[in-house]
Backbone as a ProteinNet text record, in pm:
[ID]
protein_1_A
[PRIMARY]
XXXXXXXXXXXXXXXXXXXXXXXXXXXXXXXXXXXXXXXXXXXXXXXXXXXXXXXXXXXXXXXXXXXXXXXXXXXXXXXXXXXXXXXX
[TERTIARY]
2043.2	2041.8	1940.4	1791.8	1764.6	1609.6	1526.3	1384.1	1347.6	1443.6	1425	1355.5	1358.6	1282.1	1174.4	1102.8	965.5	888.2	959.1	932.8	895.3	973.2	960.1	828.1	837.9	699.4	543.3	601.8	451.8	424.1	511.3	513.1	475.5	540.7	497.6	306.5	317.3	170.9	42.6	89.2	-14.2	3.2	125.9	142.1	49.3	39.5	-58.7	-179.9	-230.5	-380.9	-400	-304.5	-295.5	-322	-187.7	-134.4	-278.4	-336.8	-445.8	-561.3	-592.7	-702.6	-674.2	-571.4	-515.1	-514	-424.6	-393.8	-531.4	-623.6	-760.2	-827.2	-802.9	-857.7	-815.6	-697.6	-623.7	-583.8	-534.6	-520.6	-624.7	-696.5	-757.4	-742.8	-858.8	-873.7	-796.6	-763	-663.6	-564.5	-470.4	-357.9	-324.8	-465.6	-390.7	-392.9	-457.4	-457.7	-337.8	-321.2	-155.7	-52.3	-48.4	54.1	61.1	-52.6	-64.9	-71	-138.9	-77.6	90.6	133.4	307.7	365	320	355.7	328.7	241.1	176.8	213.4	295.5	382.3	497.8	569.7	706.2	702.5	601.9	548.3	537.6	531.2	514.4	654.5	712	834.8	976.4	957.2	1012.4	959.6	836	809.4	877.6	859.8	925.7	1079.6	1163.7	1277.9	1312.9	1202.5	1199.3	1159.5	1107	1150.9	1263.8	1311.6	1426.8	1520.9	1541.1	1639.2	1690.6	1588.6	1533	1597.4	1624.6	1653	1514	1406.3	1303.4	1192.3	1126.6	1067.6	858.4	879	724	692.6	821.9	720	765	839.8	810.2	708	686.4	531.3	405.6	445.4	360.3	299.4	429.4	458.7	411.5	428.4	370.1	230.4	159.6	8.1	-70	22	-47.3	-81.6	34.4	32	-28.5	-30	-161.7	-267.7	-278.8	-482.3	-442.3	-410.3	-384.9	-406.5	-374.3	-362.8	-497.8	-538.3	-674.3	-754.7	-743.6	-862.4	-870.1	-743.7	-728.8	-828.2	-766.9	-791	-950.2	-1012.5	-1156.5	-1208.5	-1231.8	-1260.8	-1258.9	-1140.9	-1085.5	-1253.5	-1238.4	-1306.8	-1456.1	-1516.5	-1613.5	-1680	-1562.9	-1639.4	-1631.3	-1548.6	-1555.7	-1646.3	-1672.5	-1773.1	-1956.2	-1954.5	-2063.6	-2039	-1937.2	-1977	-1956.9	-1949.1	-1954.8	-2108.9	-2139.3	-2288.4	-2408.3	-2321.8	-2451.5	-2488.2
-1166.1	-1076.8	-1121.5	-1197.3	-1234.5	-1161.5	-1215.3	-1124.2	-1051.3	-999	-906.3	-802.9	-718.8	-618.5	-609.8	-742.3	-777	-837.6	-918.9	-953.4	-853.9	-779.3	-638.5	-544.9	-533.5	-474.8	-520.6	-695.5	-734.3	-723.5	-727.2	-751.7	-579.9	-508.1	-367.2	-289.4	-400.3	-371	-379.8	-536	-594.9	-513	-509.5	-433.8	-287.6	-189.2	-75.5	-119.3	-264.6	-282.1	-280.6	-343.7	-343.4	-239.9	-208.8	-36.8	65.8	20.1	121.4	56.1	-26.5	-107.8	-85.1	-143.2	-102.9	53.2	120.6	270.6	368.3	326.4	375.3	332.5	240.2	218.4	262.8	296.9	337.2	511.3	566.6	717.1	783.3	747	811	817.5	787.7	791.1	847.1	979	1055.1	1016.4	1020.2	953.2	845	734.6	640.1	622.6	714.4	657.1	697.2	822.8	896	799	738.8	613.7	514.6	468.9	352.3	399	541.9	579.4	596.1	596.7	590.7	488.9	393.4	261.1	174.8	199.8	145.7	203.4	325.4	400.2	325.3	312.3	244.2	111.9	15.3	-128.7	-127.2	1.5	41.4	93.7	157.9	195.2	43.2	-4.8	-144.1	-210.3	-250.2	-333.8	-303.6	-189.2	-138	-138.2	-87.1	-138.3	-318.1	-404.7	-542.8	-580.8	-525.7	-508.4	-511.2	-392.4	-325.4	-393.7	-462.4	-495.5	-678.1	-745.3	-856.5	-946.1	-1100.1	-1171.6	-1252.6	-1268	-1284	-1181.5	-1161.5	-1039.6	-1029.6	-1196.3	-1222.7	-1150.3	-1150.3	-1084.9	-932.7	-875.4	-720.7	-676.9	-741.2	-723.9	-719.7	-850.3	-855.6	-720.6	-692.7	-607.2	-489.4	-463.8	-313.5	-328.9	-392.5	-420.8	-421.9	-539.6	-521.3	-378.1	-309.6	-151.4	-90.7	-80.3	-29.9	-54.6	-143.7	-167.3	-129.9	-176.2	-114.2	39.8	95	252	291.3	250.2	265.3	225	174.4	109.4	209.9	218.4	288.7	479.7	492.4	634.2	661.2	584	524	509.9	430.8	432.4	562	606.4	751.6	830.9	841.9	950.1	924.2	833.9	786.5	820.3	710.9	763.3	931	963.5	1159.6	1183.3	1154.7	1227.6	1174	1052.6	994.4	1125.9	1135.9	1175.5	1332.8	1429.2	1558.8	1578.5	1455.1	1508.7	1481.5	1450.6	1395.8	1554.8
-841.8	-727.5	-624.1	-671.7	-570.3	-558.9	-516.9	-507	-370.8	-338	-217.1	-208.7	-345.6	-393.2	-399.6	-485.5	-497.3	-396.2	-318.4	-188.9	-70.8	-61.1	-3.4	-25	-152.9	-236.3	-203.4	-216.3	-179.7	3.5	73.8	204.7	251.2	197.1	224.3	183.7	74.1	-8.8	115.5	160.6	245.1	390.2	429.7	552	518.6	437.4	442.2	473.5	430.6	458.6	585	672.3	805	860.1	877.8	914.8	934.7	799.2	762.2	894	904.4	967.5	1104.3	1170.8	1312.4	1362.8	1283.6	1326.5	1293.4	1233.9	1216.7	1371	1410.4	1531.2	1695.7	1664	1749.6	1760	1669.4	1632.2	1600.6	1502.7	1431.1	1297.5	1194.4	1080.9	968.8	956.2	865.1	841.7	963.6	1038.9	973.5	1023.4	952	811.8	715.5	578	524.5	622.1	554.7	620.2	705	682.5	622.3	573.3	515	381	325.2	166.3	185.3	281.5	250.7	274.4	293.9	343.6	181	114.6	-22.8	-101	-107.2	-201.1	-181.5	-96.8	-49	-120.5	-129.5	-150.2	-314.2	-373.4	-496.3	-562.8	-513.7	-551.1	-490.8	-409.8	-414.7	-488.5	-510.5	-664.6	-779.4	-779.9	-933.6	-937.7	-828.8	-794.7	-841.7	-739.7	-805.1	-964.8	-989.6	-1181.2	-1242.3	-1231.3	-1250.6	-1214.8	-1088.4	-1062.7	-1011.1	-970.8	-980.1	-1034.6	-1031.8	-1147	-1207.9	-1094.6	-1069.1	-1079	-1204.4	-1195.8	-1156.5	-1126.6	-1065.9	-931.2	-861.5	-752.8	-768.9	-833.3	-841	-896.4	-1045.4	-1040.5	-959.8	-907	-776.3	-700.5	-646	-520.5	-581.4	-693.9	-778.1	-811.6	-887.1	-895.6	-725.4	-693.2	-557.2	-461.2	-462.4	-441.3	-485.7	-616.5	-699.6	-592.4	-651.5	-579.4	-448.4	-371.4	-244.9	-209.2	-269.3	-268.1	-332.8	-447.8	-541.9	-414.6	-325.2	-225.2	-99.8	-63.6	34.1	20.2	-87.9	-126.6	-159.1	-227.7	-275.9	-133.1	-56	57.1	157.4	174.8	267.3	156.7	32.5	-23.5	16.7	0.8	44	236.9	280	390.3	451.5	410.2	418.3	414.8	265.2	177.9	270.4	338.5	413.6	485.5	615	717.3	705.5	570.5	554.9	558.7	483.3	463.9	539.3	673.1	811.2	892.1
[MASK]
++++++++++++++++++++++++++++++++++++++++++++++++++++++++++++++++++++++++++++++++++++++++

């Protein structure tokens, strides 16, 4: 079938880091983590799709671990700097 899935996954993974980095600079902070946590969910659920469905199952893995951390970073970070600027 082809690694479209996992390909997808990883390309979506990295696109949230973006997403997250740009639209933080431009919108505003919240904004952008809630696009880029749905952008790294998407990158996560196409990985796993690329598992599942794959003939090639290196890069669905990929695309799913990668999401993982992606999201573990994103969210870790968001909590953090909150948590800095609640307490200024």
């Amino acid at each position: 079938m082809g690694h479209g899935f996992g390909i997808a996954g990883i390309i979506l993974s990295l696109a949230s880091l973006v997403v997250w980095w740009i639209l933080s600079m431009l919108i505003g902070y919240i904004l952008a983590v809630l696009v880029a946590v749905l952008v790294a969910v998407l990158g996560i659920i196409f990985g796993a799709i690329g598992i599942a469905k794959d003939d090639s199952r290196g890069a669905g893995i990929a695309g799913l671990i990668l999401g993982i951390i992606v999201l573990i970073i994103e969210i870790a970070v968001s909590y953090l700097l909150i948590g800095y600027v609640m307490s200024l």
